[in-house]
N, C-alpha and C positions, 0 to 999 in steps of 0.2 A: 338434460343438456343445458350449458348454458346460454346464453342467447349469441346470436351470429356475431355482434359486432363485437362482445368480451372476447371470444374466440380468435376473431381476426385482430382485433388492436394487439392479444397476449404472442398471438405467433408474430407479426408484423415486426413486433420488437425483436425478437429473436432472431428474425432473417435480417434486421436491418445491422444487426451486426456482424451480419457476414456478405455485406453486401449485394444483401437481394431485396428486391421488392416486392412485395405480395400482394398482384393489381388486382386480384378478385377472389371473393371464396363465394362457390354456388354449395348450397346445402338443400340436399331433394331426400326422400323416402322413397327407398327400395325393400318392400316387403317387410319387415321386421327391425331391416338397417338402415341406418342413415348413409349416404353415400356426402361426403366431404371431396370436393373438387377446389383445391387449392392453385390457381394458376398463378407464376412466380417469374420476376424476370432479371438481369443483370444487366450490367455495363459489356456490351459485346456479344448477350444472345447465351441463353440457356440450351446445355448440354444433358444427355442421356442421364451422364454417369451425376449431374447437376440433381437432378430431378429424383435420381434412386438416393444418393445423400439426404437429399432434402425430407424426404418420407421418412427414412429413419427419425430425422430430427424432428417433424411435424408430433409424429407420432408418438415418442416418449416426451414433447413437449402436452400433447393433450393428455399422458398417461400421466405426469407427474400434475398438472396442473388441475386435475379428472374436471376438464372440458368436455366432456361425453360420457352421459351414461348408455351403458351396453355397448352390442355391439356395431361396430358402423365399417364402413371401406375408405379407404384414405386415397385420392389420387392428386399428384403433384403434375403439372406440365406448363408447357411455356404458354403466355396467352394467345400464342398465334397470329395469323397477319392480319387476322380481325379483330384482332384485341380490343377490348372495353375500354373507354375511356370511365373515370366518374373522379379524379379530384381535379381541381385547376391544373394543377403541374403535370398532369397527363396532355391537355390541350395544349399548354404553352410547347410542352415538349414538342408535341405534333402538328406546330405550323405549319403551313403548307403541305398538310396532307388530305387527302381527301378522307371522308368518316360521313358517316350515316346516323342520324339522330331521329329519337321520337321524341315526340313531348307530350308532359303532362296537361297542359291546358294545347291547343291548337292555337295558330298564327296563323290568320286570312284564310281560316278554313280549314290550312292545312296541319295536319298531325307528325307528319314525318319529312324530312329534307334533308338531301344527300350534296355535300361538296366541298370544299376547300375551305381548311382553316386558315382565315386570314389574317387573324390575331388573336391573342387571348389575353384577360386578366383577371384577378382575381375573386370576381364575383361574376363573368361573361365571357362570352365570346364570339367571333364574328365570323359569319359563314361565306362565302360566297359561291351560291351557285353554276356561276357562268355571266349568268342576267344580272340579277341585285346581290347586296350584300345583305344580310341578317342578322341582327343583333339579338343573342339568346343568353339570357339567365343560367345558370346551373341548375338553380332551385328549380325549374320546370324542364328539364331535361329528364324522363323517366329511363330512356337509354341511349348510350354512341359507343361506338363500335370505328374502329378505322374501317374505310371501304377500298380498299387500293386495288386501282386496272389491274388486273394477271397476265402477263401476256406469255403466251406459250410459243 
C-alpha cells in the first residue's frame, strides 16, 4: 500500500473535480483487509445516491492508480455533524461554531477544550469557551471535531 497521504492527495484531486471535498480518509486493519473510510463533502450536503457514485469512482481510482495492494473494503460517507476539522479552511469555514479540540502539547494543564470558533486564520485559531478566549496553533491541535447542541 501506498502511504495514506499519496492516497488521499491522488483521490482529493479527483473529487475536486467534481466538486467534492475529501475531509478525511481513516485507514484501519480488519483481519487480512484494510478497511478505507473515505468521508466526502459538497456544496449543500452529501446524498445516498452521492456516496454509491463516489465508491465507484474511489475505487477504480485506487485500481488504476494500484493505491492498494490486496484486498481491502472501501467505504465512502458524509463526515457527519461531528465532522473533523484539520485544514485552516475547515475552521474559517466553521466560525462561530462550536468543536471540540485535543491538543498535542496541553494549555494551563489542560489537553482538551470545547467551544466556539471565534476566528480563524491561517496558522491559528481562537476559541472561546464562554469565560476566556484561546488562542491555538494548528500545528498542536492532534484532533477537532464540530461539537453542535442536538436538540431533540
Amino acid at each position: 500500500m501506498r502511504d495514506p497521504k499519496t492516497i488521499e492527495e491522488t483521490v482529493a484531486k479527483a473529487l475536486e473535480a467534481q466538486q467534492f471535498e475529501l475531509v478525511d480518509l481513516v485507514i484501519q486493519t480488519q483481519g487480512h483487509k484494510k478497511v478505507l473510510q473515505f468521508f466526502v463533502d459538497k456544496k449543500g450536503g452529501v446524498t445516498l445516491d452521492d456516496c454509491g457514485e463516489l465508491t465507484d469512482k474511489i475505487d477504480s481510482i485506487l485500481e488504476m492508480e494500484n493505491l492498494i495492494d490486496g484486498a481491502y473494503i472501501l467505504e465512502v460517507s458524509s463526515p457527519g455533524v461531528q465532522r473533523v476539522l484539520k485544514k485552516p479552511a475547515h475552521f474559517k469555514r466553521f466560525v462561530n461554531e462550536r468543536v471540540k479540540i485535543v491538543l498535542k502539547l496541553p494549555l494551563e494543564g489542560r489537553g482538551s477544550f470545547t467551544g466556539i470558533i471565534a476566528s480563524a486564520a491561517e496558522d491559528h485559531f481562537v476559541l472561546d469557551d464562554g469565560t476566556n478566549q484561546y488562542k491555538f496553533m494548528y500545528e498542536n491541535i492532534k484532533k477537532a471535531n464540530l461539537d453542535p447542541v442536538l436538540e431533540f
